[in-house]
C-alpha positions in Angstrom: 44.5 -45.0 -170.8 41.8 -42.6 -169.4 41.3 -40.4 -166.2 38.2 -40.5 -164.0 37.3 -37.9 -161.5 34.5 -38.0 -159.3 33.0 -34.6 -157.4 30.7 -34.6 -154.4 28.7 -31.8 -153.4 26.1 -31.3 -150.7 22.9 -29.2 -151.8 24.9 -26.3 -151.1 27.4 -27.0 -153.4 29.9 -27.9 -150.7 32.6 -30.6 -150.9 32.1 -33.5 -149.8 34.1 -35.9 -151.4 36.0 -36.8 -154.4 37.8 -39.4 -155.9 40.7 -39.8 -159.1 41.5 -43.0 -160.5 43.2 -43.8 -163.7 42.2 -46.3 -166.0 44.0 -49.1 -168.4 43.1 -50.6 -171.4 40.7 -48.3 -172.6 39.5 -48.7 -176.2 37.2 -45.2 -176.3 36.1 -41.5 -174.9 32.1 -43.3 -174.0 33.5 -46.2 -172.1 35.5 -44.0 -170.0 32.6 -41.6 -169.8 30.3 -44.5 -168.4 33.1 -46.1 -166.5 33.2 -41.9 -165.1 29.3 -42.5 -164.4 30.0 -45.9 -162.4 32.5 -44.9 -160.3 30.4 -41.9 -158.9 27.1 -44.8 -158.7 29.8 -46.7 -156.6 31.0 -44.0 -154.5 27.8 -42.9 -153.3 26.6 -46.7 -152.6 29.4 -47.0 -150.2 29.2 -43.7 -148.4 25.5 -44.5 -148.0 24.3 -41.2 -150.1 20.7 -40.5 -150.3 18.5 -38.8 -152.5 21.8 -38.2 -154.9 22.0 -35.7 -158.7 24.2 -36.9 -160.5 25.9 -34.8 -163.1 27.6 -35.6 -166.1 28.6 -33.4 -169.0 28.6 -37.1 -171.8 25.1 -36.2 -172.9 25.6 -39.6 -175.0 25.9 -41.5 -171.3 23.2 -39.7 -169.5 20.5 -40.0 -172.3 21.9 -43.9 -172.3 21.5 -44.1 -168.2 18.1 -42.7 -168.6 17.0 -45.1 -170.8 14.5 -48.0 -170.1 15.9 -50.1 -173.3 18.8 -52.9 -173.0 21.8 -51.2 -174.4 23.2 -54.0 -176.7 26.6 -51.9 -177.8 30.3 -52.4 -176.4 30.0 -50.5 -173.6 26.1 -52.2 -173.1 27.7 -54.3 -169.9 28.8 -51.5 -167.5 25.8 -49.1 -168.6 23.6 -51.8 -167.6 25.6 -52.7 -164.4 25.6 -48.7 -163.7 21.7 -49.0 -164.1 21.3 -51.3 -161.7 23.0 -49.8 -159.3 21.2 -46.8 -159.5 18.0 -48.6 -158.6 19.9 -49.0 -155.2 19.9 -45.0 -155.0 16.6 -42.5 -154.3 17.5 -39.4 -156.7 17.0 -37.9 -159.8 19.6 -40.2 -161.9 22.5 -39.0 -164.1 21.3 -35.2 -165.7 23.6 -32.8 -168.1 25.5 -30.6 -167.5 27.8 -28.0 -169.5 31.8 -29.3 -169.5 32.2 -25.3 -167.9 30.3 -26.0 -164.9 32.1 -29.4 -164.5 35.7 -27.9 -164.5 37.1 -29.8 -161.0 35.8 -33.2 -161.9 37.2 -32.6 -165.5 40.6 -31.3 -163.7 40.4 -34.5 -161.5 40.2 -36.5 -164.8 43.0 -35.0 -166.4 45.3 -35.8 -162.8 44.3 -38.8 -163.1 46.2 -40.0 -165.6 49.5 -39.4 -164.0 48.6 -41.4 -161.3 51.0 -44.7 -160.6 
């Protein structure tokens, strides 16, 4: 099992919108972090969210979003999904960030998992 949470901030840094969902049949820590990354693509699709940052704190997954190359690995499927998507979406793409300054997505994560 793993626990996603999704932030959204306005560029003042006020919230938006957020989202926690909990996830089955997880086999590792990446493919939750990219499956983290998706949702957020997702979320911001539906609400109609323009010219979008997105912020992760997987350096792994945003050096793998950024990248123009096929991933060919197990979790190769929803990175390339997530990339498409992104297309969809004016913005800077997926950037780092430090776990600290990521604490209420993190903390949504963690709830997550003791959701029904």
């Amino acid at each position: 099992e793993g626990g996603v949470g999704v932030v959204v901030r306005d560029s003042t840094g006020k919230f938006v919108a957020g989202c926690a969902t909990k996830l089955t049949n997880v086999f590792s820590a990446p493919q939750v972090e990219v499956l983290a990354a998706r949702t957020g693509t997702v979320l911001a699709m539906e609400r109609g969210y323009q010219n979008v940052v997105f912020e992760s704190d997987a350096l792994h997954i945003v050096i793998t979003l950024q990248s123009h190359s096929i991933d060919r690995s197990v979790i190769g499927p929803v990175v390339e999904n997530t990339k498409s998507l992104l297309t969809q979406i004016t913005g800077e793409g997926f950037t780092h960030i430090r776990r600290t300054a990521n604490g209420v997505a993190h903390r949504l994560a963690h709830f997550a998992l003791h959701i029904g």
